[in-house]
Structures are given as C-alpha cells and as structure tokens.
C-alpha positions in Angstrom: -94.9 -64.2 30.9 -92.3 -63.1 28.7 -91.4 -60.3 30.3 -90.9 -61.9 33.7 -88.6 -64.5 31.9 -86.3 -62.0 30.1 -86.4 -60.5 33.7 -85.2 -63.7 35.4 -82.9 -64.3 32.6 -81.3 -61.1 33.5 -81.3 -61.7 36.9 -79.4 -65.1 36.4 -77.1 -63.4 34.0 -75.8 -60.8 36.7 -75.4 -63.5 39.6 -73.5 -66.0 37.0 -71.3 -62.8 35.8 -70.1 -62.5 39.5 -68.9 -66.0 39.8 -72.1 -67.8 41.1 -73.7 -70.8 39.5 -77.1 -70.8 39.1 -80.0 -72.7 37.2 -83.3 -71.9 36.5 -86.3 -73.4 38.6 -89.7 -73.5 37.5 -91.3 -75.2 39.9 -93.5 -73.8 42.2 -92.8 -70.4 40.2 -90.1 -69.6 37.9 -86.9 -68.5 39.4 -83.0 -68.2 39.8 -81.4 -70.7 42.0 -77.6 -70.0 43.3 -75.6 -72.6 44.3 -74.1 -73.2 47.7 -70.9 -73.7 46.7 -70.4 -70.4 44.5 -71.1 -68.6 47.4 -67.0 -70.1 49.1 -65.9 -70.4 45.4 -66.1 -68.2 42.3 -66.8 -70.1 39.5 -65.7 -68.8 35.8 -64.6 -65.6 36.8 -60.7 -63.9 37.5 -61.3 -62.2 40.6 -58.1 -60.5 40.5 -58.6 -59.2 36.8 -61.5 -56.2 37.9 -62.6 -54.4 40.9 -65.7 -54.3 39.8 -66.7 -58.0 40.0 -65.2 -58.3 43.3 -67.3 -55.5 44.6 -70.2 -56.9 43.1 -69.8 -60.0 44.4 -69.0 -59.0 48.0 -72.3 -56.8 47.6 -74.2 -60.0 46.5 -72.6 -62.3 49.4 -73.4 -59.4 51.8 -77.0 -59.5 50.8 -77.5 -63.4 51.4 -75.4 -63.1 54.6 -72.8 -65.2 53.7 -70.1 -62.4 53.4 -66.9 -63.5 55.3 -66.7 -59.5 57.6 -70.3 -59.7 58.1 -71.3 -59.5 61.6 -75.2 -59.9 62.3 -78.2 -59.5 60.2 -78.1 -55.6 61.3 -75.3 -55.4 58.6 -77.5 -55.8 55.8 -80.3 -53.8 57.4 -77.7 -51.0 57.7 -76.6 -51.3 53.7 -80.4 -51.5 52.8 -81.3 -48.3 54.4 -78.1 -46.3 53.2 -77.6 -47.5 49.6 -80.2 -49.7 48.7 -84.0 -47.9 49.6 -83.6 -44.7 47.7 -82.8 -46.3 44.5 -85.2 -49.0 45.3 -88.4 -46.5 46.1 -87.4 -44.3 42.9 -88.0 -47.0 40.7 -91.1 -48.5 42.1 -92.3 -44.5 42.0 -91.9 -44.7 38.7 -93.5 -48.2 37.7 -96.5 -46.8 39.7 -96.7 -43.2 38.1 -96.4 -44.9 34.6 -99.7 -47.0 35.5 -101.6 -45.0 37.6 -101.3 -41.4 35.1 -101.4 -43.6 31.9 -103.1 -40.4 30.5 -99.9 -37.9 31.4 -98.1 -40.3 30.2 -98.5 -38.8 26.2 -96.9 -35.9 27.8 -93.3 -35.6 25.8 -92.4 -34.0 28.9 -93.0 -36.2 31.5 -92.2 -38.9 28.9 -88.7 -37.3 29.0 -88.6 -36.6 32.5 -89.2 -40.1 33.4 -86.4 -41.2 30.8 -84.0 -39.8 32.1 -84.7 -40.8 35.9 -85.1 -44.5 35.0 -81.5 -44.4 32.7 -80.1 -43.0 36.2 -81.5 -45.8 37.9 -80.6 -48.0 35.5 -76.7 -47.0 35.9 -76.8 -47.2 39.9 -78.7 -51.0 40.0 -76.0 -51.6 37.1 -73.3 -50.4 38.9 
C-alpha cells in the first residue's frame, strides 16, 4: 500500500505543479481528485514565467478533453497513438520482464540494460 500511495502522491504532485487543485480521495479506492475549476483557472502557478508548465498543462487539459483548440475525442485518440503508446508499452514491457524473468534478472547486464531504458522513460513521462 505504500507504494501505491507514494505513487498517487506523485501523481497529485505533477497535476498540482501545473496549476490544478486536487485532494486526495480514499473512498471507494484511493485517488487524485482535480478540481473543476483549475481546469478554466491556474491556480498557484505563473503561466507566463515557463514554457514548460504551459505545455504541460495544455497536455493535461488535452487529455481530460477540456483543452480550449480541441475538437472531438479523435484529438486525443490521435495524441495517444503518436506520443503517448510507445512510451506507455515500453514501460509496461519492462514491469512485466522484471516479474516474469525474476531469475535474469541477477544478470548485471540486463540489470543495466533495463536501467538505462527505464531512466529514458523516466525523462520522456517527466518531460
């Protein structure tokens, strides 16, 4: 349970360093909750200070459909499959190779191999 709560707590951290306000749910499972409102207006964040944080919001709008140029559900669809699904399938590869070859995984090699794959991940879902 930990784990999954360090997980949400990161999750909440990169919505709330975009501008959204969220709170933690725990009932019926634990979760992130965004408010409405963030979504029309950035809360605790200079959107004219860094690029970055504007693209990373616009990215998160997109993905709840509630970005201002988005057209139609298709939209997202059409990010998914040319940014997002790669990355995505990559890292689920990995999850699965480290639990399914638990016995390669004493292997410095493929320790190192896998390393350095996840840290790339890592950078793009950063990113």
């Amino acid at each position: 349970f930990q784990s999954k709560s360090k997980d949400l707590s990161t999750f909440k951290e990169l919505w709330t360093a975009h501008g959204f306000r969220t709170s933690m749910v725990t009932s019926p499972k634990p979760a992130v909750s965004v408010y409405l409102e963030s979504c029309i207006n950035p809360s605790g964040i200079d959107v004219s200070k860094s690029s970055d944080v504007i693209e990373g919001r616009n990215y998160l709008l997109y993905l709840l459909g509630m970005h201002p140029n988005q057209k139609d559900e298709s939209d997202v669809e059409e990010t998914y499959q040319s940014g997002i699904k790669s990355v995505y399938c990559l890292l689920q590869f990995c999850k699965k190779l480290r639990s399914v070859r638990e016995s390669d995984m004493q292997d410095p090699r493929i320790v190192e191999i896998l390393k350095d794959w996840e840290t790339g991940l890592s950078t793009c879902t950063n990113a």
